[in-house]
C-alpha positions in Angstrom: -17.4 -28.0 -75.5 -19.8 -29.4 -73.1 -17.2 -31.3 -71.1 -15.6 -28.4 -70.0 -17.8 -28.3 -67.2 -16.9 -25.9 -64.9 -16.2 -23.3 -67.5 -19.8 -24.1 -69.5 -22.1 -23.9 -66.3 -20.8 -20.6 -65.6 -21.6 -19.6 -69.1 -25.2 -20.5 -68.4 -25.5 -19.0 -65.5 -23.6 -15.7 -66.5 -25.9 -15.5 -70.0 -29.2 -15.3 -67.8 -27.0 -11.7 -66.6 -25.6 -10.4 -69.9 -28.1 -11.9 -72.8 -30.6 -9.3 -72.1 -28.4 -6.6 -72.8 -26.9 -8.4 -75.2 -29.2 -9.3 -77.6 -31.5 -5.8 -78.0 -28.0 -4.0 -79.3 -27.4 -7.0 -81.9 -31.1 -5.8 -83.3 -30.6 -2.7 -83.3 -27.6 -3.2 -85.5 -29.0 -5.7 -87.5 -26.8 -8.2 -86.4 -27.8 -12.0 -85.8 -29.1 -12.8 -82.9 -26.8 -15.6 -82.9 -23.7 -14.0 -82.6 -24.6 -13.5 -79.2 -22.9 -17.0 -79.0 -19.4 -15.5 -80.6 -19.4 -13.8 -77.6 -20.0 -16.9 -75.8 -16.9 -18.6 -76.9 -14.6 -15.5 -76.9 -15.2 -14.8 -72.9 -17.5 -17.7 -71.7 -19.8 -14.5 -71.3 -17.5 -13.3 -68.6 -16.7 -8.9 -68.7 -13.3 -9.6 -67.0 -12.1 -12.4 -69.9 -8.6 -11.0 -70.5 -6.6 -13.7 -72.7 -2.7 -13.6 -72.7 -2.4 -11.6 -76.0 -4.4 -8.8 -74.1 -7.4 -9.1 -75.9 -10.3 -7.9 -72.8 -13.8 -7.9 -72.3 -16.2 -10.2 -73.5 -15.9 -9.5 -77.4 -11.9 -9.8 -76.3 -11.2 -6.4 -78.5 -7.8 -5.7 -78.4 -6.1 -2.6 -77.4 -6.1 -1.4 -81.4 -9.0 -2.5 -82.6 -11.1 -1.2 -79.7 -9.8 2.2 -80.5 -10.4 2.1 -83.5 -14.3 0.6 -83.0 -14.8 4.3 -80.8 -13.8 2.8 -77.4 -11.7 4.6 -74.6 -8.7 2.1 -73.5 -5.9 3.5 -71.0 -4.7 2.9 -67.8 -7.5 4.6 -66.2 -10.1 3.8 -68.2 -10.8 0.4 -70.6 -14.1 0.8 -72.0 -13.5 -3.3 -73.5 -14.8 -3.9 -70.3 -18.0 -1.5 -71.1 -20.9 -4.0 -71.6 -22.9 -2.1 -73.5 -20.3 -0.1 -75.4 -18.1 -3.2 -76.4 -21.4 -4.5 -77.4 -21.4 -1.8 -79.8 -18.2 -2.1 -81.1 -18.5 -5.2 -82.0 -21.5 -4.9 -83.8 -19.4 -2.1 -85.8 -16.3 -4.6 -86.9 -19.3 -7.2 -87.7 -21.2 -4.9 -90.1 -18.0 -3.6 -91.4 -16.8 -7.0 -92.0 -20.7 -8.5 -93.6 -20.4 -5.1 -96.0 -16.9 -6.8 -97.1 -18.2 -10.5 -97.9 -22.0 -10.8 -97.5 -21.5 -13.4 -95.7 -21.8 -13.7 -92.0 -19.7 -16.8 -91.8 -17.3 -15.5 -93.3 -17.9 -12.3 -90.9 -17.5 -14.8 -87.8 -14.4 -16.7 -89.5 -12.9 -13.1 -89.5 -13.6 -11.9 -85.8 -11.7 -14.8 -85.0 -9.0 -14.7 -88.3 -8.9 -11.7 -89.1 -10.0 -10.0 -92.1 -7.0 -9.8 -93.9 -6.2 -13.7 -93.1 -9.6 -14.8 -94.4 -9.4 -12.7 -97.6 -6.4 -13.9 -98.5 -7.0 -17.7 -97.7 -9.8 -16.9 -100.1 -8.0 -15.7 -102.7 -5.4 -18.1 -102.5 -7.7 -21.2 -102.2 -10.1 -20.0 -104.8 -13.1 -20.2 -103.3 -15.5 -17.2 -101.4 -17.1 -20.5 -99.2 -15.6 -19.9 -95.4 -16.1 -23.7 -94.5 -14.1 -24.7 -97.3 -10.9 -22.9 -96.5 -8.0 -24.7 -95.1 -7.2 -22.6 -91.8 -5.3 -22.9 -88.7 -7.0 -24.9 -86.3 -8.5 -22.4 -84.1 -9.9 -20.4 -86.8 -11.3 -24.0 -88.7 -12.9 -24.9 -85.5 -14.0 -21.5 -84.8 -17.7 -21.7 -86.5 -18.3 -25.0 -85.1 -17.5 -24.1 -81.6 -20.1 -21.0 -82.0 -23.0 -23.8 -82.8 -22.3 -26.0 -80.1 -22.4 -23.3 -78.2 -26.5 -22.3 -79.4 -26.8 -26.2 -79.4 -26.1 -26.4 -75.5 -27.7 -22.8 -74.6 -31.2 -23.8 -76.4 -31.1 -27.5 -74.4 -28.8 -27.5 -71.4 -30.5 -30.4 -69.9 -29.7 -32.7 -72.7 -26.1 -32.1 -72.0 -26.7 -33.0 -68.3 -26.8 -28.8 -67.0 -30.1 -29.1 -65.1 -29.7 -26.0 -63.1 -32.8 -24.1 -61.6 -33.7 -20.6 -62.1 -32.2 -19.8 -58.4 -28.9 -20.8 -59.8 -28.4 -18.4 -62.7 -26.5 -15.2 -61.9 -29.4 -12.7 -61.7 -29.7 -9.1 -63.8 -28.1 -6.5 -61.0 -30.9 -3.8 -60.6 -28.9 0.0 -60.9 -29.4 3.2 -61.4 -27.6 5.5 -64.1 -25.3 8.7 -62.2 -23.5 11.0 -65.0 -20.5 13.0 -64.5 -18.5 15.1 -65.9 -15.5 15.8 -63.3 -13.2 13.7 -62.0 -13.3 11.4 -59.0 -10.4 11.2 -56.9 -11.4 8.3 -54.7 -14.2 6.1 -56.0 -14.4 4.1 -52.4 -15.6 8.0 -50.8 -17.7 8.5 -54.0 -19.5 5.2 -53.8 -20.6 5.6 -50.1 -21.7 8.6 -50.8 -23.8 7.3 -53.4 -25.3 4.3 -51.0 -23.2 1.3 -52.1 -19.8 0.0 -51.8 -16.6 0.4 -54.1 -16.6 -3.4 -54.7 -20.1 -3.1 -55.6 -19.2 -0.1 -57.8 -16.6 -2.1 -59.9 -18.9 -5.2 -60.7 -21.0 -2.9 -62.3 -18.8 -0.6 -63.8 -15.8 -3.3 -64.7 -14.0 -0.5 -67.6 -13.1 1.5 -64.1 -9.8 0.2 -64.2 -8.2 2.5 -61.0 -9.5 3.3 -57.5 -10.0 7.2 -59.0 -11.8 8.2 -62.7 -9.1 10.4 -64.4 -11.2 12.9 -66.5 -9.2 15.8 -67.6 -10.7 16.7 -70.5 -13.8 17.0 -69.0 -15.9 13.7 -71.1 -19.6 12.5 -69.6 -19.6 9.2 -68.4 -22.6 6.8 -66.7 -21.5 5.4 -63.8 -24.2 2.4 -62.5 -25.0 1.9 -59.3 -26.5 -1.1 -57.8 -30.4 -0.3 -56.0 -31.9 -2.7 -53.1 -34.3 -5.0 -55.1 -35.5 -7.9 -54.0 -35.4 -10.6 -56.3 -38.9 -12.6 -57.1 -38.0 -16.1 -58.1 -40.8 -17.1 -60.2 -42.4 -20.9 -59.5 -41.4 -22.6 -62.2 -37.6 -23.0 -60.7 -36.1 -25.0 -64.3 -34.4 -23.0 -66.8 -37.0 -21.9 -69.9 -35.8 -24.0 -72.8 -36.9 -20.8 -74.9 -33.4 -19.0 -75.8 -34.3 -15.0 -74.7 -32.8 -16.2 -71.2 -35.1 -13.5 -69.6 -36.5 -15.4 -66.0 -40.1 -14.0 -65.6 
């Protein structure tokens, strides 16, 4: 896990973005804090992850299961990509999925599975203990790769990752804009707000067009990016302590 280095320092450095959000929805759900690092190893914490199944975002719902879990997925609009609301979604499939086995390995074994998959192999193996199953590789590994993953976020330094606070990918400070119409050309619509249309799309990554289709008339909360400048604080190492929230 931690020789994939390329891929794992832009995990740490993305996480000081996208833990923050993260981790306030997972409590307000009653979800472990830890499954933060699910997320980790679905999308290496990146909102454009797209794997070549189709899964998207960085819980990787697919197209049918992030339907079903209440989010919008067209051509126009993929609310995967929605931070917060994919966030959300997730923590619906994980509750659903502890209310089924109690169990929130199992629960993890099954985002990754499939319910249906671990069920059986239960059934069929005779035992409810997740770690015990025989599975396909990926799904075997699966648990294991989620604690390395919270054994290299708490300590990066002892894996060699001594980055300083100046190299993490900083919270983007926005502003909230609802509407409830249609835009025919985002680029117009985001000069007119003060920003640019790239600018517009990192924040707002489910925008999947250069227009927001809204026919039937639906609210949505567009950010958009504020001038803030950006204190670094003294101490320029990265907090052992695992909120990931520079001060």
């Amino acid at each position: 896990f931690t020789y994939m280095h390329s891929t794992s320092i832009q995990m740490l450095k993305r996480a000081n973005r996208y833990f923050p959000i993260i981790e306030p929805i997972l409590k307000t759900h009653d979800i472990p804090e830890d499954f933060k690092y699910l997320m980790v190893i679905e999308s290496s914490c990146n909102p454009l992850a797209r794997s070549s199944a189709g899964a998207a975002g960085l819980w990787q719902f697919m197209q049918t299961t992030g339907r079903e879990y209440g989010l919008e997925v067209n051509k126009n609009i993929d609310e995967r990509y929605h931070v917060e609301k994919a966030t959300i979604a997730a923590c619906k499939y994980l509750k659903d999925a502890y209310e089924k086995y109690n169990d929130w390995i199992a629960v993890a074994a099954s985002y990754n599975g499939g319910q249906a998959r671990i069920t059986k192999q239960m059934e069929s193996q005779q035992t409810n203990e997740t770690l015990d199953l025989h599975l396909v590789e990926e799904t075997a590994r699966y648990i294991y790769r989620i604690i390395a993953a919270k054994i290299m976020f708490s300590n990066p330094s002892a894996f060699g990752f001594r980055l300083k606070t100046k190299d993490l990918y900083m919270p983007i400070p926005y502003k909230e804009v609802t509407v409830t119409k249609g835009i025919p050309n985002l680029a117009e619509w985001a000069k007119k707000q003060g920003t640019t249309y790239a600018l517009l799309k990192i924040l707002n990554p489910w925008l999947r067009d250069n227009f927001l289709q809204n026919i039937s008339g639906r609210t949505y909360v567009l950010k958009i990016p504020i001038k803030e400048k950006i204190h670094y604080p003294s101490n320029s190492v990265i907090p052992h302590d695992k909120r990931w929230v520079i001060q």
